[in-house]
Every structure is written in C-alpha cells, then in structure tokens.
VOKOLLUM-43544 format. One line per 3 residues: number of its first residue (from 1); for each residue x, y, z of C-alpha. Coordinates in Angstrom, 3 decimals, always signed. Example, Ala and Ser with C-alpha at 12.3 -4.5 7.8 and 13.67 -1.06 7.14 Angstrom:
2
1 = +12.300 -4.500 +7.800 | +13.670 -1.060 +7.140
// end
This chain:
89
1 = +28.064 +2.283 +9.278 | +25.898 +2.842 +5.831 | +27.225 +1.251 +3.143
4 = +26.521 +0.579 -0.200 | +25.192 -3.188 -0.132 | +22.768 -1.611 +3.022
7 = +22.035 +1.351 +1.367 | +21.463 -0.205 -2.233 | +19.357 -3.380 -0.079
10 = +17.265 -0.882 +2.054 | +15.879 +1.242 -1.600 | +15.723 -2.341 -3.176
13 = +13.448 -3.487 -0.672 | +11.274 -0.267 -0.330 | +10.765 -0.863 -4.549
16 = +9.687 -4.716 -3.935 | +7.299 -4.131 -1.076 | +5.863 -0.958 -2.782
19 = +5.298 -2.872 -5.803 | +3.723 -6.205 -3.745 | +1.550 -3.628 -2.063
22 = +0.067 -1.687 -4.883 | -0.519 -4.951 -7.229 | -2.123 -6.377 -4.519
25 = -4.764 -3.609 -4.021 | -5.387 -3.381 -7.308 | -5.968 -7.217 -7.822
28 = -8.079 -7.134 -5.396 | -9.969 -3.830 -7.053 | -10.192 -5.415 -10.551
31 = -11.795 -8.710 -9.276 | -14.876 -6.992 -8.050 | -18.267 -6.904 -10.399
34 = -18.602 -3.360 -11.711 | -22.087 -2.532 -13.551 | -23.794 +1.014 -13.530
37 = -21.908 +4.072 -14.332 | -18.157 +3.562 -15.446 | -17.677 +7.475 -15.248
40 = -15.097 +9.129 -12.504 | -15.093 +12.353 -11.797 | -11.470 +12.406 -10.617
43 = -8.269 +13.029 -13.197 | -6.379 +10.127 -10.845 | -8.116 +7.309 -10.565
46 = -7.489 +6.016 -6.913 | -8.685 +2.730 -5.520 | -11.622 +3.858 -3.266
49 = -12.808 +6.246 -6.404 | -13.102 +2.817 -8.379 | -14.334 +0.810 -5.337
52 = -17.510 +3.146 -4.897 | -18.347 +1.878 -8.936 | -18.364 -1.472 -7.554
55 = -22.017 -3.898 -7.727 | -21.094 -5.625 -4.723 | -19.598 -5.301 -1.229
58 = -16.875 -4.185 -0.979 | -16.091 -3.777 +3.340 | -13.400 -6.743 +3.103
61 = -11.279 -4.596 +0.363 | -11.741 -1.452 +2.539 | -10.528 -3.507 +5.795
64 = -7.763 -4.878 +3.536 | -6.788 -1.283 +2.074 | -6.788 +0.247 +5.739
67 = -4.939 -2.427 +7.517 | -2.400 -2.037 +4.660 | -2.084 +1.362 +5.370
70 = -1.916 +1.387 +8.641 | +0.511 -1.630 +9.055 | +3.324 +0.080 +6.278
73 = +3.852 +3.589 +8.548 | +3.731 +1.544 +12.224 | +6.370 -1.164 +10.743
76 = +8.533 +1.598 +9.002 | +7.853 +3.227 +12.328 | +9.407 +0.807 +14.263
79 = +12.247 +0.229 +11.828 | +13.508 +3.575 +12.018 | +12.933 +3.927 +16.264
82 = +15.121 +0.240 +16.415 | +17.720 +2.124 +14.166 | +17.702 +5.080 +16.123
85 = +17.897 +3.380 +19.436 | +21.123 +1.421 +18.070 | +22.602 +4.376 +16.929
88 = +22.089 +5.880 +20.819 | +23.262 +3.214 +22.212
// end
C-alpha cells in the first residue's frame, strides 16, 4: 500500500510543518523586549530558557508554545489511529 510518492510526501510534510513550527516559535521569541541579564545558564538555548530573559509578558507566547505542543502529538495521534483503523478494516 506504501509507496514511494506516499512515503517520500508523508517525510516531506513532517520537514515543512517542523520547520513552520519552530520558525514560528522563535519569531514569536525574538519579537519580545529583552533588557537585564543576557546570560543562560543552559549549553542549549531552548525557547522558555530565553522567554524567562524577557522585560515583558510573556503568558500569550507560553499559551501559544503549549497549544503547539499539545495540538502536534493529538493530530499525529489521530493520523496514525485513522491509518490503523483502515488497515483493520
């Protein structure tokens, strides 16, 4: 059933929306006024690391960066359990 268009459309698509996702955080990151401190006491420097550096609030980038999170696992979630249940049936 797998072939190479699918298989070449499904790891084309998991790039794209990988790549939307994580400029889109970090847009979002970047835009906010940073003054104080611009040291992080983490080798990687992940989004809420930088976000705590942050002069102003910054509760609409956390919603953003949760929903995000959440929303990528549930819809690959259902994606698979719609695959699966074709395959059964």
């Amino acid at each position: 059933i797998m072939s190479h268009r699918i298989c070449a459309f499904l790891a084309m698509g998991t790039a794209v929306f990988g790549c939307i996702h994580s400029t889109f955080l970090t847009t979002l990151t970047f835009q906010l006024p940073y003054c104080g401190p611009k040291d992080v006491n983490y080798y990687f420097c992940d989004i809420p690391v930088v976000m705590k550096l942050a002069c102003a609030d910054t509760s609409t980038l956390e919603m953003v960066g949760f929903i995000s999170v959440g929303l990528m696992p549930l819809s690959c979630f259902f994606f698979i359990l719609t695959s699966y249940s074709c395959i059964v049936r």
